[in-house]
C-alpha positions in Angstrom: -45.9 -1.2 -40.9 -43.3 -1.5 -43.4 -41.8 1.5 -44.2 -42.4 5.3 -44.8 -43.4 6.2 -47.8 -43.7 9.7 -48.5 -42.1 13.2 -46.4 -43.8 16.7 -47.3 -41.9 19.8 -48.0 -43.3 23.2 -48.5 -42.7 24.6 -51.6 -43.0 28.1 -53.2 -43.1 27.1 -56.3 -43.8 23.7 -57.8 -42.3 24.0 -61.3 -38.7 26.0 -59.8 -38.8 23.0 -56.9 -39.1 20.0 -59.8 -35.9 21.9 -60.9 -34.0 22.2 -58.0 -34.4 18.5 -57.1 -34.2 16.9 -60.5 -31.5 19.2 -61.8 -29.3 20.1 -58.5 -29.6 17.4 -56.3 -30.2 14.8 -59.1 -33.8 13.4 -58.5 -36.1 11.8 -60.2 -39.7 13.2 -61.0 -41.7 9.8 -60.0 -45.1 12.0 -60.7 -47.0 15.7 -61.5 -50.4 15.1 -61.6 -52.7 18.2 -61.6 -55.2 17.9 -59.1 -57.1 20.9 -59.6 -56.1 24.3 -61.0 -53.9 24.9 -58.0 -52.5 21.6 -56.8 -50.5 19.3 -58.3 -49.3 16.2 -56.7 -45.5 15.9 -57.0 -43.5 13.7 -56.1 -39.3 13.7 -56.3 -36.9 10.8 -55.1 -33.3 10.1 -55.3 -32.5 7.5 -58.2 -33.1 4.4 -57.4 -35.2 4.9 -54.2 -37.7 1.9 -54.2 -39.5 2.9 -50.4 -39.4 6.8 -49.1 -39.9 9.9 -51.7 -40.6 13.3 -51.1 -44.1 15.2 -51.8 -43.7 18.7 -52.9 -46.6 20.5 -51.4 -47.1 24.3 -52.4 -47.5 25.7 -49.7 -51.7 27.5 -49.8 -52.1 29.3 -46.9 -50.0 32.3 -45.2 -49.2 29.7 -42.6 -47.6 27.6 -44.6 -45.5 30.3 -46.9 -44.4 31.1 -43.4 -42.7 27.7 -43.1 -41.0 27.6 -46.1 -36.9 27.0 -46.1 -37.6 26.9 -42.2 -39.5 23.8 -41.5 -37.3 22.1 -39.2 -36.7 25.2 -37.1 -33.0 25.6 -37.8 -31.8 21.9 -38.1 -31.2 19.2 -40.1 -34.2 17.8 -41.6 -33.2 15.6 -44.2 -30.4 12.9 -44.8 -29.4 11.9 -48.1 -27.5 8.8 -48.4 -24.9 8.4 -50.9 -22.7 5.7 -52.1 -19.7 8.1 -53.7 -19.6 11.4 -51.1 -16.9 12.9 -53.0 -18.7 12.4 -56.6 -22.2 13.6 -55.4 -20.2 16.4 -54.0 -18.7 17.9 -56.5 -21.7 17.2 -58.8 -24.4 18.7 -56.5 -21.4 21.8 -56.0 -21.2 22.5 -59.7 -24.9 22.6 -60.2 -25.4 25.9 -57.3 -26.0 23.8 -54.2 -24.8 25.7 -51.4 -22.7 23.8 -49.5 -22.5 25.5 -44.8 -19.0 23.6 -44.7 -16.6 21.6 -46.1 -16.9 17.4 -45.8 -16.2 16.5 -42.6 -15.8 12.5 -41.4 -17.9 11.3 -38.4 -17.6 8.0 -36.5 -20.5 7.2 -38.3 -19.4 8.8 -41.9 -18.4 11.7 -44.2 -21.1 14.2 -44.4 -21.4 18.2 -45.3 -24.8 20.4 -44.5 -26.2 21.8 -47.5 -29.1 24.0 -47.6 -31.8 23.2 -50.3 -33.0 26.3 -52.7 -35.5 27.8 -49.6 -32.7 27.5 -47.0 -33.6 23.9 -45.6 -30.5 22.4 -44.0 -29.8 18.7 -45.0 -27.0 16.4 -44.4 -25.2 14.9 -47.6 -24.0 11.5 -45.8 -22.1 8.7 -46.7 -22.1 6.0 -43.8 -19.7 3.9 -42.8 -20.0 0.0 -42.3 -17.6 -2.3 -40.2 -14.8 -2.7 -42.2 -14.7 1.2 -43.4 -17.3 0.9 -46.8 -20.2 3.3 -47.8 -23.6 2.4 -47.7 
């Protein structure tokens, strides 16, 4: 295997979700494909991103709605990596991303939780190399 391709989040919406990840968090829409009168298949990624992306699945059942903004039970479920913490900060800030606490460094890097627009917690992250630099 060579890498992972695609992670699933539940969705309410797909059209308020394409805005939230394109507009707050900066991603690009890679595809929206209707696949019936329902589904769509949508997919989101940081710019850049050649390997993992991000499906947005509405969710279709009661099941599902159930999971939304919770699918991780309470933690962390995502990482994004950045390259400029403070500037990815303050831009993700000024668009409405609610930020659980101010930057914080790590031995490993400077990250701050963030929860997406159905309450999903995910790290912000900027990692330290030997020597002190992002990657």
């Amino acid at each position: 295997m060579s890498h992972l391709g695609l992670l699933t989040l539940v969705v309410r919406d797909y059209d308020e979700a394409i805005a939230f990840y394109r507009d707050a968090l900066g991603f690009e829409l890679r595809e929206d494909t209707r696949i019936d009168e329902d589904k769509r298949w949508v997919v989101v990624a940081p710019p850049g991103a050649r390997e993992t992306a991000v499906l947005l699945a509405r969710a279709a059942t009661a099941e599902q709605e159930a999971r939304i903004g919770d699918q991780t039970g309470g933690r962390v479920g995502w990482f994004l990596n950045t390259d400029a913490f403070d500037r990815d900060h303050e831009r993700m800030r000024a668009a409405g991303v609610e930020f659980e606490e101010a930057p914080r460094q790590e031995p490993y890097g400077t990250v701050a939780v963030f929860r997406d627009l159905y309450g999903n917690r995910w790290d912000l992250i900027q990692l330290h190399r030997p020597g002190g630099k992002g990657e």
